[in-house]
VEXNURO-553787 format. One record per residue (C-alpha): residue number from 1; residue in one letter; chain; x, z, y. Coordinates in steps of 0.05 Angstrom, whole numbers, always signed. Example, Ala and Ser with C-alpha at 12.3 -4.5 7.8 and 13.67 -1.06 7.14 Angstrom:
! VEXNURO-553787
{pt 1, 'a', 'A', {+246, +156, -90}},
{pt 2, 's', 'A', {+273, +143, -21}},
This chain:
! VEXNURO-553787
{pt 1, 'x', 'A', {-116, -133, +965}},
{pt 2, 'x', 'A', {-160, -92, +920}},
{pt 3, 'x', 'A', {-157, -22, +889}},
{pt 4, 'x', 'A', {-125, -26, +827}},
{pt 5, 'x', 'A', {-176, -7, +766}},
{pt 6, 'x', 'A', {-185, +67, +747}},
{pt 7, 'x', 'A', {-136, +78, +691}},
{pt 8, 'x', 'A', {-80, +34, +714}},
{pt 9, 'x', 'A', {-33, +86, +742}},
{pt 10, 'x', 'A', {+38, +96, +730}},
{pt 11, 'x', 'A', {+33, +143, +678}},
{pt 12, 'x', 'A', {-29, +112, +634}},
{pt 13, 'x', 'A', {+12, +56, +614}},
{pt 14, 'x', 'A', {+43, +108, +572}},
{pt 15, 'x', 'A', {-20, +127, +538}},
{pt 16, 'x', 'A', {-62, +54, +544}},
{pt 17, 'x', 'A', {-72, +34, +467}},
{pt 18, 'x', 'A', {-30, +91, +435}},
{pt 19, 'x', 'A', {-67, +128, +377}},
{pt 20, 'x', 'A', {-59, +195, +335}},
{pt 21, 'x', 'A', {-27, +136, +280}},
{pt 22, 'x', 'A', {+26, +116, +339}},
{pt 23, 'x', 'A', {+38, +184, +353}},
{pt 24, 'x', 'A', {+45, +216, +278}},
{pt 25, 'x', 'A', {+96, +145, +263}},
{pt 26, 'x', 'A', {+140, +165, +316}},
{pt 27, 'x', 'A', {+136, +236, +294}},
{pt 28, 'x', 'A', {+157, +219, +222}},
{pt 29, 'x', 'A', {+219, +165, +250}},
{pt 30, 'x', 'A', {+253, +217, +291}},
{pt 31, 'x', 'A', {+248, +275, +234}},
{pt 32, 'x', 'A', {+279, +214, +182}},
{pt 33, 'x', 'A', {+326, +204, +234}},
{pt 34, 'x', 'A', {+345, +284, +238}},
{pt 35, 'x', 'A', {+349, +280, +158}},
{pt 36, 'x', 'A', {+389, +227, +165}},
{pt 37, 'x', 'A', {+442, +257, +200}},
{pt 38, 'x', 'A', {+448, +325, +164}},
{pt 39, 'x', 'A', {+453, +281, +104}},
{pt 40, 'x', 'A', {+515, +243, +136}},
{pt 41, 'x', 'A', {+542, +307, +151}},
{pt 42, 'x', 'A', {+544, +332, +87}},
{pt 43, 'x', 'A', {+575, +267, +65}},
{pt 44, 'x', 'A', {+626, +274, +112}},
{pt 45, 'x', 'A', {+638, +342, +100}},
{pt 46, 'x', 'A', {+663, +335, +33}},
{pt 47, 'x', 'A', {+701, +279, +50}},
{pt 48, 'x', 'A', {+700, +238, -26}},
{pt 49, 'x', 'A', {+741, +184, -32}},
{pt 50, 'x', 'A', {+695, +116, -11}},
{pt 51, 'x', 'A', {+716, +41, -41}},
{pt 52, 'x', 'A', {+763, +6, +13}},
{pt 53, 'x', 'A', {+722, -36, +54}},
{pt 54, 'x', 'A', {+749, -83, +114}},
{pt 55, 'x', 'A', {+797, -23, +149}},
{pt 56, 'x', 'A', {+765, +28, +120}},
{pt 57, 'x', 'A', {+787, +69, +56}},
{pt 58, 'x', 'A', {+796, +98, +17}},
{pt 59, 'x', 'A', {+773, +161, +64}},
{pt 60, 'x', 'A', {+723, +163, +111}},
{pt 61, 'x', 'A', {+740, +161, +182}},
{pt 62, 'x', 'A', {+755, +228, +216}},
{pt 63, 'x', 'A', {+716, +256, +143}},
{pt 64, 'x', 'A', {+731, +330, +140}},
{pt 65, 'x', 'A', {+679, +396, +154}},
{pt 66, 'x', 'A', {+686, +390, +230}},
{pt 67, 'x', 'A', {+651, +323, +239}},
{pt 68, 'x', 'A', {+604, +340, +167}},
{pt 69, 'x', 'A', {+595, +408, +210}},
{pt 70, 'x', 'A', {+579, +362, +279}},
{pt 71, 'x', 'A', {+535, +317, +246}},
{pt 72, 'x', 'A', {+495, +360, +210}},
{pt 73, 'x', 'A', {+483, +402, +273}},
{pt 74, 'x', 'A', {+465, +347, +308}},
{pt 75, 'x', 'A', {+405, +332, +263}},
{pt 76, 'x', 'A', {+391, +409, +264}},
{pt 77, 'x', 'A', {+381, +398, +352}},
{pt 78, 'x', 'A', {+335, +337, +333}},
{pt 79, 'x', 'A', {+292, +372, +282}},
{pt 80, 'x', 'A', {+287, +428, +340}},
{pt 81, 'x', 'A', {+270, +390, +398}},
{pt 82, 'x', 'A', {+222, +355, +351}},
{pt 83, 'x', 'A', {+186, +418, +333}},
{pt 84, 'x', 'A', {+189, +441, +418}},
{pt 85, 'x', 'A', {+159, +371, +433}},
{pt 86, 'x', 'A', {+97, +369, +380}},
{pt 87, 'x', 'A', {+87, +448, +401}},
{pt 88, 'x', 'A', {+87, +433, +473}},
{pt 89, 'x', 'A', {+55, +365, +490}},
{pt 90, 'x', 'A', {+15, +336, +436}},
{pt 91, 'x', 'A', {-57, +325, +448}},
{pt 92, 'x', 'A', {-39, +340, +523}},
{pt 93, 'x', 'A', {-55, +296, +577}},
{pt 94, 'x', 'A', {-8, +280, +635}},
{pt 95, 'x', 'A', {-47, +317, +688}},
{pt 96, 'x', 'A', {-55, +381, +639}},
{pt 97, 'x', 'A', {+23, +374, +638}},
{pt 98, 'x', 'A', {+33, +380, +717}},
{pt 99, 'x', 'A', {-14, +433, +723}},
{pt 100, 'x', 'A', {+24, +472, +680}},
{pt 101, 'x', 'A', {+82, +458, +709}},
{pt 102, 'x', 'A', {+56, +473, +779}},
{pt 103, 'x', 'A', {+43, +401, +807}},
{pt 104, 'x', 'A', {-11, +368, +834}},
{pt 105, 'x', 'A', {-46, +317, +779}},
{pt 106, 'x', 'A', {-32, +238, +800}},
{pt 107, 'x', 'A', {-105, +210, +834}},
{pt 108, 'x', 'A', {-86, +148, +799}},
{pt 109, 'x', 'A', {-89, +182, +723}},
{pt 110, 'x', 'A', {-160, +211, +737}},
{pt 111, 'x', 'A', {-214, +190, +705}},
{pt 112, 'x', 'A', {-278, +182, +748}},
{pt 113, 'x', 'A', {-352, +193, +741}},
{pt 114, 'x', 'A', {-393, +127, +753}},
């Protein structure tokens, strides 16, 4: 069998074909997703009366400040390991990442002069 081409590693399948567009997309998805669920925690923290759907209503189910309080914190950790994530790793590549975290780069992930 032959070598496998430069760039087919293990780890640049994770970065074959991905773009700053791919990256910002995802960025913007998880920070709706955080807003998302410090919205639902508000809604559930002031527990309003909802129209009686299927089995639920006319409260929401376990409504009251402890969830609104858990779901709202929830989207708090997201926004927060968002904002460690972009700090830490964007515009890193794999090999800059184990050097800093003491390891040796992956031979595989290197890219080679011709």
């Amino acid at each position: 069998m032959g070598r496998a081409p430069i760039g087919t590693g293990p780890d640049q399948g994770v970065h074959h074909g991905r773009g700053e567009r791919a990256d910002l997309a995802r960025v913007a998805v998880t920070a709706f997703g955080g807003a998302v669920l410090v919205g639902l925690g508000v809604v559930w923290a002031v527990n309003s009366p909802i129209p009686e759907f299927w089995i639920f209503g006319p409260e929401l189910p376990f409504g009251g400040l402890g969830t609104g309080l858990t779901l709202a914190l929830s989207g708090v950790i997201v926004w927060a390991l968002l904002v460690y994530s972009v700090r830490h790793f964007r515009g890193r590549s794999m090999d800059e990442i184990r050097r800093s975290a003491g390891k040796k780069p992956n031979p595989a992930t290197r890219q080679r002069a011709r």
